[in-house]
C-alpha positions in Angstrom: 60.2 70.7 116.1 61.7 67.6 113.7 65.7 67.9 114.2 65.1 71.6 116.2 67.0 70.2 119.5 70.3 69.7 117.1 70.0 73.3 116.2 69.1 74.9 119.4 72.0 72.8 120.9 74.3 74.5 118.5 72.9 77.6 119.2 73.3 77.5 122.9 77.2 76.8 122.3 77.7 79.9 119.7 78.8 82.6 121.9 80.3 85.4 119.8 82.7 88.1 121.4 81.3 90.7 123.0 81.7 94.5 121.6 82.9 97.1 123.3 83.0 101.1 122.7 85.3 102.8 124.9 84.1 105.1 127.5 80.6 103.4 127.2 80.4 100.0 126.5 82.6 98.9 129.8 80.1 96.9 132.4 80.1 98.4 135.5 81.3 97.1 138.8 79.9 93.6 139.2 77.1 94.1 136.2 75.7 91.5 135.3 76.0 90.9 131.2 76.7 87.6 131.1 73.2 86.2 130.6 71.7 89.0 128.0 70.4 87.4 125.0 72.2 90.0 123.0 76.3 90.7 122.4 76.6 94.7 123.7 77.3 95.6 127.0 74.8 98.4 127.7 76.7 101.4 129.6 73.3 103.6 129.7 71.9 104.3 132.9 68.2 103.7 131.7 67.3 102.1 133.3 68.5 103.0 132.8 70.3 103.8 136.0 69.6 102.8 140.2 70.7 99.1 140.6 69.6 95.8 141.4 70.9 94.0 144.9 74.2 94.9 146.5 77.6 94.0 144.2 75.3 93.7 140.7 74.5 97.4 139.6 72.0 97.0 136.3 73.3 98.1 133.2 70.1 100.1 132.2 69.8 102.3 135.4 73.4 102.5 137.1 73.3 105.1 139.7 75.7 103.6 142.3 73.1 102.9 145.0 70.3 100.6 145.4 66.8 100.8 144.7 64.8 102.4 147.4 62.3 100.8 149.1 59.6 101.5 146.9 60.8 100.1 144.2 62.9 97.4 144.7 62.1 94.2 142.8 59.1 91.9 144.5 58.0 87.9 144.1 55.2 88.2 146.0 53.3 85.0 145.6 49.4 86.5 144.2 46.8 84.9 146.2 44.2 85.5 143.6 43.6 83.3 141.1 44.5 83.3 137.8 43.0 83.5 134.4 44.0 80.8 132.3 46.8 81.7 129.7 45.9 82.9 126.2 49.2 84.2 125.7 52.9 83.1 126.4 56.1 85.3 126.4 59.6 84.6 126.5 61.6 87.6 128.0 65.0 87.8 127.6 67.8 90.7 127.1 68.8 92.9 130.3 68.1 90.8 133.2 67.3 93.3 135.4 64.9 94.4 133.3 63.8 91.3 131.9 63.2 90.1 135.1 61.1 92.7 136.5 59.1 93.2 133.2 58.2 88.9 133.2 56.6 89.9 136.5 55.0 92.6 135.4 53.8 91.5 132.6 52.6 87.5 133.7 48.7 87.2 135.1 45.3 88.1 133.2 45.8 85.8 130.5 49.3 86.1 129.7 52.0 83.6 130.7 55.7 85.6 130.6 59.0 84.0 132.2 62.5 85.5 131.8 65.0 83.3 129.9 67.6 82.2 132.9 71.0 81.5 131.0 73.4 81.4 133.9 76.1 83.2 132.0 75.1 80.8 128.9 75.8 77.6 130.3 75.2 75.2 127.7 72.4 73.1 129.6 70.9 76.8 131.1 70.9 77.8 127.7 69.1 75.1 126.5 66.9 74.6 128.4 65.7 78.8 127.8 65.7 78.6 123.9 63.3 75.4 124.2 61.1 77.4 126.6 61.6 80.3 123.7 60.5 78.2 121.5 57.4 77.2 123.3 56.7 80.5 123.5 53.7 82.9 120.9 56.5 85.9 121.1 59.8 86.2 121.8 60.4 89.6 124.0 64.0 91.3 124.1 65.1 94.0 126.4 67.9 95.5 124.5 68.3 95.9 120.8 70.6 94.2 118.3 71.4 94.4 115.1 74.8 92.5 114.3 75.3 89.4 112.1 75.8 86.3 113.9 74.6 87.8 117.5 72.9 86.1 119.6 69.2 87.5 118.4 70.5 86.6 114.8 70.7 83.4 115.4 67.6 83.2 118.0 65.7 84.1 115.0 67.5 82.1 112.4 66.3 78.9 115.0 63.1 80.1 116.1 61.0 81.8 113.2 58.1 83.4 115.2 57.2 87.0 116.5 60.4 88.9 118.0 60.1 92.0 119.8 63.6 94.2 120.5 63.1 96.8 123.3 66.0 99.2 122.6 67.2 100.8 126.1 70.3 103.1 125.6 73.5 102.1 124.6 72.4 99.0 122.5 72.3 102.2 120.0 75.5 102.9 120.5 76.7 99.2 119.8 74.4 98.9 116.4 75.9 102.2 114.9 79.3 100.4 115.3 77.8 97.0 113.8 76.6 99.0 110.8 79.7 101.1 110.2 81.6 97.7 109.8 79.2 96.3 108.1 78.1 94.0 109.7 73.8 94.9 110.5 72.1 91.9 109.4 68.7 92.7 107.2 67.5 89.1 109.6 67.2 92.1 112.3 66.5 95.1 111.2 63.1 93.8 109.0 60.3 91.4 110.0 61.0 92.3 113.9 58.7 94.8 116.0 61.9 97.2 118.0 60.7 99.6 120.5 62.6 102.4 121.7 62.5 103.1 125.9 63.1 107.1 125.3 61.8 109.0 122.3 65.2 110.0 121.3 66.3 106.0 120.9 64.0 106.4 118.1 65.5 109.2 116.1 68.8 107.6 116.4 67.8 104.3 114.8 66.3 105.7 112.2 69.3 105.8 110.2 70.7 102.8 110.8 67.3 101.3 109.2 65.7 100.4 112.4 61.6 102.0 112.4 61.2 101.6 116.1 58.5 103.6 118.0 58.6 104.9 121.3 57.2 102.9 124.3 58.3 103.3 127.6 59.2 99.9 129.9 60.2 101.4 132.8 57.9 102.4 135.7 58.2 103.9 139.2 56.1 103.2 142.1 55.6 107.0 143.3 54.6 107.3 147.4 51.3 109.1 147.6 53.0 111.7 149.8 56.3 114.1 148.5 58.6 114.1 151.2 59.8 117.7 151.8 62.8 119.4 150.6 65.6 120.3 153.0 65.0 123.9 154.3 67.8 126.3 154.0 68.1 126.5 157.9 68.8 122.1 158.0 71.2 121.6 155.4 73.5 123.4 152.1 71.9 122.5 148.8 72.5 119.2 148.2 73.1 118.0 144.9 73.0 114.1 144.3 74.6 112.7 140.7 76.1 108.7 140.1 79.6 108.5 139.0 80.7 104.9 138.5 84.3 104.1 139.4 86.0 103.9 136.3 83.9 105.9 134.3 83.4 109.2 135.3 83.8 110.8 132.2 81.4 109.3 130.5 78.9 110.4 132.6 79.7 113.8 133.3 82.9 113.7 136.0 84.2 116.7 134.1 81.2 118.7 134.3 80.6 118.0 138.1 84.0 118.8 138.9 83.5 122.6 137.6 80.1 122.9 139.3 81.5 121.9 142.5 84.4 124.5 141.8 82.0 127.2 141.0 78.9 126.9 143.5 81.6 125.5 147.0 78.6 126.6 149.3 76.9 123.3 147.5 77.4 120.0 148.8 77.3 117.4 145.7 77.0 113.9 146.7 78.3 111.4 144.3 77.1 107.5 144.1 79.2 104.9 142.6 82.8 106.4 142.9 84.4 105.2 145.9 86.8 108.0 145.2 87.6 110.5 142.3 90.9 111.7 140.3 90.0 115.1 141.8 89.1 116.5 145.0 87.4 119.3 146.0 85.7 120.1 149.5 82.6 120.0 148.8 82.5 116.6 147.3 81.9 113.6 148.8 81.4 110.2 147.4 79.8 107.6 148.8 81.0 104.5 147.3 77.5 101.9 146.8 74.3 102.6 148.4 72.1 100.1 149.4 69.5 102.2 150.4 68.4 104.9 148.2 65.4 106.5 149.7 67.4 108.1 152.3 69.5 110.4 149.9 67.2 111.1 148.0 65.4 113.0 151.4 68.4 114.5 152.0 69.1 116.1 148.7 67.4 118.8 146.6 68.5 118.0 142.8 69.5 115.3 140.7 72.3 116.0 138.2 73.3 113.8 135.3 75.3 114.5 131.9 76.3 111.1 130.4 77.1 111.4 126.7 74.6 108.7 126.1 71.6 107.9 128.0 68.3 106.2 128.0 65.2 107.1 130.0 66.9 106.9 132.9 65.6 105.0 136.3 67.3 107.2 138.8 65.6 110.6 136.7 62.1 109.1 136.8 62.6 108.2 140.9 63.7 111.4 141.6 61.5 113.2 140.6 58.4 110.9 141.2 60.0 112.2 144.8 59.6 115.2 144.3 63.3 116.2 143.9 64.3 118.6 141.0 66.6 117.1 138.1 69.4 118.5 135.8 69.8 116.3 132.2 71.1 116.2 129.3 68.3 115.6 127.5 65.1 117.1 127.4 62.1 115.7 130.1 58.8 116.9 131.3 60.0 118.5 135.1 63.9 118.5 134.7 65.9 121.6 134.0 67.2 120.3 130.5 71.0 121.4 130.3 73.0 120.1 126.9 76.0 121.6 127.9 78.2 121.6 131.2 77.2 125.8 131.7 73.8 125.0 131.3 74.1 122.7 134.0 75.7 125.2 136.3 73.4 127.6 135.5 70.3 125.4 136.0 72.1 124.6 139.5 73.2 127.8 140.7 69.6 128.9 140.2 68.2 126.2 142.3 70.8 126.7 144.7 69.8 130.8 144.9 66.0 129.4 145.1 67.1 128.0 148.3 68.6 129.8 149.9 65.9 132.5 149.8 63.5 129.7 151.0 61.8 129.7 147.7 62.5 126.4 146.1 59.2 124.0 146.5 59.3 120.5 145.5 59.3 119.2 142.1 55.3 119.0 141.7 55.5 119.1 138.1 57.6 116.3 137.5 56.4 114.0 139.9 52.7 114.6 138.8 54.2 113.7 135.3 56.1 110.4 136.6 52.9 109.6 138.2 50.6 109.4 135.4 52.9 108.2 132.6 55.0 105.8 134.1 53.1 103.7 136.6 53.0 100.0 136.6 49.4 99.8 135.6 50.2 102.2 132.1 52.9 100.5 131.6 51.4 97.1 131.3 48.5 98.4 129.4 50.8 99.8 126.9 53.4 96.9 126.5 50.4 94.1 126.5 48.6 96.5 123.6 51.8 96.3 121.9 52.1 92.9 122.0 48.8 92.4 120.5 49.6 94.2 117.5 52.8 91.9 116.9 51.1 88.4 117.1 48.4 89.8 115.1 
């Protein structure tokens, strides 16, 4: 690399100030943003958002709980062998993410390892740009366009193949970065960006970012549904993620009128610990470790953020069978853009049950089944990769 340590050392001690975009750019309790290759603090729950291990909810999927059983993150040691390595990835970005997508994505002839930076300690940080630069491709989770950000100047050091995975509110930082003008041409050109939810797309296109969808996210759906509640066990039972602090971002308004209108409802909210407003019917349940549980005990999923990406705690519930209220359009969710859409998607589910007519969500679990398993996942991202180191 000739006199390439020197500038990787000076890389590793750049670390520009972070952005921030009220209402949405705030990490959430104990989110861990410190060791993203990339400046924003995502607010999206994509991912995004479920949440990693107790006290560290992931930026990408926040949903106040953690992930249930079936989906939690594994190291398994493989027992088989393994081909020998044709390929070698460097993932970095959203360590959740990042983390679970290096497993994913290593084995069968490809060598991938996530980019530990400890919070960008400079000999952490070192030592991951050299493995970067051993690396054929450099793989991002989360997008970036700013001057002098930390994929800038990842690029500026290491000029090889860089994919950017855009996941949610990464958007919503570059929109900023270009209105002050300060998008870099160094990222928007000569880099392959994906977009984790078809609308990510639309909205980079006019901030000169050509991204095409490809999804990164999977869900390890059981092979059996479990049930719904029946009218005679238990109210409808609504489930939604509120994050202390940040409720109005992600709907707080909007739930606090359905629980108002439809009081024979029980709505059970993740995340908050507690809420500016009360009503009876609402109870919040703080972090939950376990997430399989309430998800049994609940009919419907609701969630209205102003900004999402292909969000985690959507695709689990309904690979589960449960019904889902959005803001944005899905195969198997009730899509509802405004807040009396949302009641009226709910209060129809809610009258559904109560007459013993409201079946589990075949539909959209069939749908999370086939498109967003591990093994089309991997298929997808490795033909994608492909194409860039072509």
């Amino acid at each position: 690399m000739g006199g390439g340590d020197s500038a990787l050392t000076r890389f590793a001690a750049l670390t520009p100030p972070p952005l921030s975009i009220p209402g949405e750019g705030v990490p959430s309790q104990g989110s861990e943003t410190s060791s993203e290759l990339w400046d924003g603090r995502t607010g999206d729950a994509v991912i995004l958002d479920s949440q990693r291990v107790q006290g560290t909810p992931s930026p990408g999927i926040e949903r106040g709980g953690g992930v249930s059983a079936a989906n939690r993150v594994r190291a398994r040691p493989s027992t088989e062998p393994r081909a020998a390595p044709s390929h070698s990835l460097a993932v970095g970005g959203l360590p959740y993410f990042g983390r679970r997508l290096a497993r994913l994505l290593d084995g069968d002839g490809w060598h991938a390892r996530y980019l530990e930076t400890h919070g960008w300690a400079p000999r952490a940080a070192l030592v991951a740009l050299r493995r970067a630069a051993s690396a054929d491709l450099v793989y991002l989770v989360g997008g970036q366009i700013e001057r002098l950000s930390r994929p800038h100047l990842l690029r500026l050091a290491l000029p090889k193949p860089l994919v950017m995975h855009w996941a949610g509110s990464d958007v919503l930082h570059a929109r900023r970065a270009r209105a002050r003008g300060r998008a870099t041409a160094w990222l928007t050109r000569g880099v392959t960006h994906w977009a984790g939810a078809p609308w990510l797309a639309d909205e980079l296109r006019p901030l000169g970012v050509r991204a095409r969808w490809l999804p990164h996210v999977w869900v390890d759906a059981p092979t059996t549904i479990p049930p719904l509640p029946a009218p005679g066990e238990a109210p409808f039972t609504l489930l939604t993620y509120l994050p202390q602090g940040r409720g109005d971002f992600y709907g707080g308004e909007a739930v606090r009128r359905l629980a108002l209108a439809l009081p024979e409802a029980r709505v059970l909210v993740t995340g908050a610990r507690s809420l500016l407003w009360g009503a009876p019917n609402v109870r919040c349940l703080g972090w939950v470790e376990e997430m399989a549980p309430l998800y049994a005990s609940c009919h419907a999923l609701l969630r209205l953020p102003r900004h999402d990406g292909l969000a985690f705690m959507v695709q689990e519930a309904l690979a589960l069978g449960r019904h889902a209220v959005w803001s944005y359009p899905f195969p198997g969710v009730a899509h509802a853009p405004t807040p009396d859409a949302a009641i009226a998607a709910v209060r129809s589910l809610a009258d559904r049950h109560a007459r013993g007519e409201l079946p589990a969500n075949e539909a959209g679990a069939t749908h999370v089944r086939d498109r967003f398993n591990r093994a089309r996942i991997r298929s997808d991202l490795l033909a994608g990769f492909r194409e860039a180191l072509a």
